[in-house]
Every structure is written in C-alpha cells, then in structure tokens.
VEXFI-794781 format. One record per residue (C-alpha): y, z, x; residue in three letters. Coordinates in steps of 0.05 Angstrom, whole numbers. Each point is the difference from the previous one (the first is absolute). Last residue first. Example, Ala and Ser with C-alpha at 12.3 -4.5 7.8 and 13.67 -1.06 7.14 Angstrom:
<recs>
+--------+--------+--------+--------+
!      v !      w !      u ! residu !
+--------+--------+--------+--------+
!    -21 !    143 !    273 !    SER !
!    -69 !     13 !    -27 !    ALA !
+--------+--------+--------+--------+
</recs>
This chain:
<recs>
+--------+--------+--------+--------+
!      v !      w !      u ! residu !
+--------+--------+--------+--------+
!   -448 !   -219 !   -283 !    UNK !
!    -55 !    -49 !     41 !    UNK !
!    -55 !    -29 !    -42 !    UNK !
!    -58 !     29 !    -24 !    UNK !
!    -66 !     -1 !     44 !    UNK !
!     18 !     46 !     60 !    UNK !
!     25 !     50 !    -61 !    UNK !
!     62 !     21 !    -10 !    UNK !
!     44 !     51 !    -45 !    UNK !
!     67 !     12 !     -2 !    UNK !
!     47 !     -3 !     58 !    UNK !
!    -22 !    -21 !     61 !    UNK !
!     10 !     22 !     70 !    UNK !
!     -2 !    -44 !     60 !    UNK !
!    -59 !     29 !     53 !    UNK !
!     45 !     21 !     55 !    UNK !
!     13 !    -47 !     56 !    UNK !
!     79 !      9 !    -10 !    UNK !
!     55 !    -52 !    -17 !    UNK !
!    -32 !    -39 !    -54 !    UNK !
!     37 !    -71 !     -3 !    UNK !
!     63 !    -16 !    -52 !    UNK !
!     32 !    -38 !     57 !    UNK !
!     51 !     52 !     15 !    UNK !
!    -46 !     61 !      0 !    UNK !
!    -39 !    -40 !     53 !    UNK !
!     59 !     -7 !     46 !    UNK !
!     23 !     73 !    -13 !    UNK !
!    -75 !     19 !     20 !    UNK !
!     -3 !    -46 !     69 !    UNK !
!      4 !     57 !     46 !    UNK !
!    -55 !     40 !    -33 !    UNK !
!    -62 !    -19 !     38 !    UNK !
!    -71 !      7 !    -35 !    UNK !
!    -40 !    -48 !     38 !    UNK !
!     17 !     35 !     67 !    UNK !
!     43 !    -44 !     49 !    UNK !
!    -23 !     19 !     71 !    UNK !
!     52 !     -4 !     54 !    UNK !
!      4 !    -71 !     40 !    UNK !
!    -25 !    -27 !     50 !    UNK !
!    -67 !     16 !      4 !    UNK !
!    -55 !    -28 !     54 !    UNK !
!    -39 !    -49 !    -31 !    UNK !
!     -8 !    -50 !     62 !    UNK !
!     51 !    -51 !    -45 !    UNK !
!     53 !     54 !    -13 !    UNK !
!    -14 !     47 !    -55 !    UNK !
!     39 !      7 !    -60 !    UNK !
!    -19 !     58 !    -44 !    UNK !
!    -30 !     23 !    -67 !    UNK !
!    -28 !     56 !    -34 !    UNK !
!    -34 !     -3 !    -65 !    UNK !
!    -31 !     66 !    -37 !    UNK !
!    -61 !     39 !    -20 !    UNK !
!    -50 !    -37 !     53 !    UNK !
!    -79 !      1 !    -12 !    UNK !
!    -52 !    -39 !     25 !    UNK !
!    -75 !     -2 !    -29 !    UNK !
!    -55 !    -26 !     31 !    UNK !
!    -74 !    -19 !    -35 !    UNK !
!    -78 !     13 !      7 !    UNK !
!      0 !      0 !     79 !    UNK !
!    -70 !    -30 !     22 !    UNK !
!    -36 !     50 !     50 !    UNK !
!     18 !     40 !     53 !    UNK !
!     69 !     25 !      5 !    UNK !
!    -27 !     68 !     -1 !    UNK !
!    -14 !    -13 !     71 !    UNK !
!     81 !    -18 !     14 !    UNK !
!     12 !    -64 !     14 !    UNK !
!     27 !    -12 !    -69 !    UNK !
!     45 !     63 !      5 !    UNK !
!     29 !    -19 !     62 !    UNK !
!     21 !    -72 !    -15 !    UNK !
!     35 !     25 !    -63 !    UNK !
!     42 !     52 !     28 !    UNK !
!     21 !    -53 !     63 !    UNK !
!     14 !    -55 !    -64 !    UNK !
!     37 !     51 !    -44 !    UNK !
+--------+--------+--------+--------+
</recs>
C-alpha cells in the first residue's frame, strides 16, 4: 500500500492537489508479529470457524452471514 502509493503520487499525473483517497479491504486478517514485525504466527482470517460450537453455546451468531429475519423489517422499526 505505502510503495503503491508513493509511486503513483510521484508519478506526472500526480501533479496537482489530490481531491480524496479511498482504501478498500473485504475482510480482517490477523497475526502476531514479533517486536521487528516479522510474523509468528499463521494468519487468523476474520471469518474462522473453530470457535462455532463455542458461539452456538453462548446464544452468539456462529457464521458472518447477514442474520435472517423473519417477518418484515425496516432500518427504522424495531428488530423481529
């Protein structure tokens, strides 16, 4: 992100002042580094399963689906 930034604002189309950024990332992945930021660990994607009996357990949603609702719902009326 940083080396793909740096080039495109010295590029000569860079010229000018930049009307606005935008950054974009579908998902969460995280990982423990050690203190130079080299990983340590595997990645752990935002939507890992290995915790889904644990969730069903406590009541919690177990997948990163939208939840589905029965009847109808508006933004603006409350929650079925």
């Amino acid at each position: 992100m940083c080396t793909a930034s740096r080039a495109a604002l010295s590029s000569p189309a860079a010229r000018g002042p930049i009307g606005g950024l935008a950054v974009c990332g579908t998902s969460g992945t995280v990982l423990l580094t050690d203190p130079q930021g080299r990983p340590r660990t595997p990645g752990l994607m935002y939507d890992d399963g290995r915790a889904v009996d644990e969730a069903a357990r406590l009541g919690m949603q177990t997948s990163w689906a939208l939840p589905r609702r029965c009847g109808s719902w508006t933004p603006t009326a409350p929650a079925a």
